[in-house]
MIMAR-669637 format. One line per 5 residues: number of its first residue (from 1); for each residue x, y, z of C-alpha. Coordinates in steps of 0.25 Angstrom, whole numbers, plus 2048, in hexadecimal, padded with zeros to 3 digits. Example, Ala and Ser with C-alpha at 12.3 -4.5 7.8 and 13.67 -1.06 7.14 Angstrom:
// residues 2
1) 831,7EE,81F  837,7FC,81D
***
This chain:
// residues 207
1) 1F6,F5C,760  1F0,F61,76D  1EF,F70,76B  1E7,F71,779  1EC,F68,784
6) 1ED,F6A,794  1FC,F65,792  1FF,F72,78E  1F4,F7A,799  1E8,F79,7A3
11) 1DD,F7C,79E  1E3,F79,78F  1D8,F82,789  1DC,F8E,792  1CF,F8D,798
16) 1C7,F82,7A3  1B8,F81,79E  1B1,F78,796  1BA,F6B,79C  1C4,F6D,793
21) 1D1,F71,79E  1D8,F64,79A  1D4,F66,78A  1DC,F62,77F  1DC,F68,76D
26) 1E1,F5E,764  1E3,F61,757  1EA,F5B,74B  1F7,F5F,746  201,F5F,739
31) 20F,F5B,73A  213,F6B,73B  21A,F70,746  20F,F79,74E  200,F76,74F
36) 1F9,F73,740  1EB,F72,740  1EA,F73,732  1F2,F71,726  1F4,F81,722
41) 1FF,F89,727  201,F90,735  1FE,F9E,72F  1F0,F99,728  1EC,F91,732
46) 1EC,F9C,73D  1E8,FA6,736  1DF,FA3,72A  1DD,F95,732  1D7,F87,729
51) 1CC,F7F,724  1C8,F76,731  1C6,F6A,729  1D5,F6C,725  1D9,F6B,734
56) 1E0,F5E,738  1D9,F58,742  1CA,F5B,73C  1C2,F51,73D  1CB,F48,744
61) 1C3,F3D,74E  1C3,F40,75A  1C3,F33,763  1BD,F30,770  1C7,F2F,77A
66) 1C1,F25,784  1B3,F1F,784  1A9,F26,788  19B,F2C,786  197,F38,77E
71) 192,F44,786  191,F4F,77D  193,F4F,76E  191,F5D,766  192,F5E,757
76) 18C,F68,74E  193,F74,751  19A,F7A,744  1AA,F79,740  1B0,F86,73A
81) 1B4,F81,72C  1C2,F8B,72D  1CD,F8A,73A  1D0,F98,73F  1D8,F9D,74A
86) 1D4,FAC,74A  1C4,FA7,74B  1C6,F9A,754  1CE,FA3,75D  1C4,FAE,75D
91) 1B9,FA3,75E  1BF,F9A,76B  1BF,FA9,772  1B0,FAF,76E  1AC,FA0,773
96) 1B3,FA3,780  1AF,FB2,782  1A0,FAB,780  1A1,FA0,787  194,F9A,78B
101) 18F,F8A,78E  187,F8A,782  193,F8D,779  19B,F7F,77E  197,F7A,770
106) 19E,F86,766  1AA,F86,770  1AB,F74,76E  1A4,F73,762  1A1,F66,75E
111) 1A4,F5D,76C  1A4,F50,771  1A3,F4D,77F  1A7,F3E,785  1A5,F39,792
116) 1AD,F2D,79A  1A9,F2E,7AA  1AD,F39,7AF  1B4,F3E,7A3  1AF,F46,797
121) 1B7,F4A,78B  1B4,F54,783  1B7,F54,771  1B4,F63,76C  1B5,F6A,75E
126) 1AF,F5D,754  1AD,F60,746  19F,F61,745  199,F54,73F  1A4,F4A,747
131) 19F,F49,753  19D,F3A,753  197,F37,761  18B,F3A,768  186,F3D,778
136) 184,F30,77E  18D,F26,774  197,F20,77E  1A5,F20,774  1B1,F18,776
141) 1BF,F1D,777  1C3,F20,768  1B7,F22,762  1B5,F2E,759  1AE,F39,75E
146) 1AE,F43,753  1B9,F4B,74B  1C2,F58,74E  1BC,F64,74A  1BA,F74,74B
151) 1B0,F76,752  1B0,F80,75F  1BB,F88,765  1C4,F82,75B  1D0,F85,755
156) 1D2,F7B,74B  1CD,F6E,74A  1D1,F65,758  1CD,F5F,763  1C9,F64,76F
161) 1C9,F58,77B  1C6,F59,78A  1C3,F50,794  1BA,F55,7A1  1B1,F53,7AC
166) 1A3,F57,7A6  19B,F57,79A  198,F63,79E  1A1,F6D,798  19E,F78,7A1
171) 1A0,F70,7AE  1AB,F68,7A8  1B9,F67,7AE  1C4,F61,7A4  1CC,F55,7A8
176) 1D9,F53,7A4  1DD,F47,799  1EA,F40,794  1E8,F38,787  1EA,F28,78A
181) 1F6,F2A,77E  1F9,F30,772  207,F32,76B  20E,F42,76A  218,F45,761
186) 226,F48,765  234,F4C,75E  235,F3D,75E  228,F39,758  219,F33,75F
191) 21C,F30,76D  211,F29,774  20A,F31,781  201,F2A,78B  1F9,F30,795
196) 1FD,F3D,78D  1F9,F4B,78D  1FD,F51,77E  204,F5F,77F  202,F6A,777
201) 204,F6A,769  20C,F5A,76B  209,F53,75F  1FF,F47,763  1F9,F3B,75D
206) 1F0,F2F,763  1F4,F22,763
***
């Protein structure tokens, strides 16, 4: 499900920095009406909050979309073992009252940059430990980069993906993206999308 998604606004983060105007969350979800991160209820799971490793979409791959050559590749920066909104929430806006170049890596935490042409694609929030590429590898479309974590300005485990002009994330300018294909769900089951942007909170699946 994409939680964050310039179908639903421009800039989808609410703000126009780091390249990520055109920015895209995906996390994974149960079959429950609503968005769940995690197996606990509602009540827990925004207030007392979850174990990360319970999270639904931790450690799920993360694949390369086209081919390309790694640009960046952070790892190392620590997961916090426990989701919880009251602390994330409080986190994301000291990091943004604070704001300072040198602070790019707590705000992304563990990231992977690509390159294609003109084109860079940013992966933020790994697990520590996943990231499976280095700067300089050239990659091929589908090959796993890392796994989804909790590392950053995070909520819960998901992945934040951006494409823009510049490795450079001071300078950068994000570039808009539609996904090739992937298949939503509708009241009358998986419907096939091409050339797609997904909407907020649609039920989404690759193909």
């Amino acid at each position: 499900m994409a939680v964050t998604t310039p179908a639903a606004r421009i800039p989808s983060h609410g703000v126009d920095i780091l390249g990520q105007r055109f920015a895209f969350d995906f996390v994974k979800v149960d079959d429950r009406p609503g968005v769940h991160v995690h197996p606990t209820s509602s009540f827990v799971a925004n207030t007392i909050g979850g174990r990360t490793v319970d999270c639904y979409a931790w450690g799920a791959a993360i694949h390369a979309p086209f081919a390309a050559e790694v640009v960046a590749a952070v790892d190392g920066v620590p997961e916090r073992a426990w989701i919880n909104p009251f602390r994330e929430a409080a986190r994301m806006m000291w990091n943004g009252v604070t704001f300072r170049p040198e602070k790019i890596p707590s705000i992304l935490g563990n990231h992977i940059v690509l390159r294609s042409g003109d084109v860079f694609a940013g992966f933020a929030h790994l697990a520590p430990g996943t990231v499976a590429v280095e700067v300089g590898q050239s990659v091929q479309s589908g090959e796993i980069l890392g796994g989804v974590g909790h590392t950053g300005n995070s909520t819960s485990p998901h992945l934040h993906f951006q494409l823009m002009d510049s490795a450079d994330l001071m300078r950068a300018h994000g570039i808009a993206c539609a996904f090739a294909e992937y298949d939503v769900h509708t009241a009358g089951g998986w419907e096939r999308v091409e050339r797609g942007i997904p909407g907020a909170r649609e039920r989404i699946r690759n193909r």
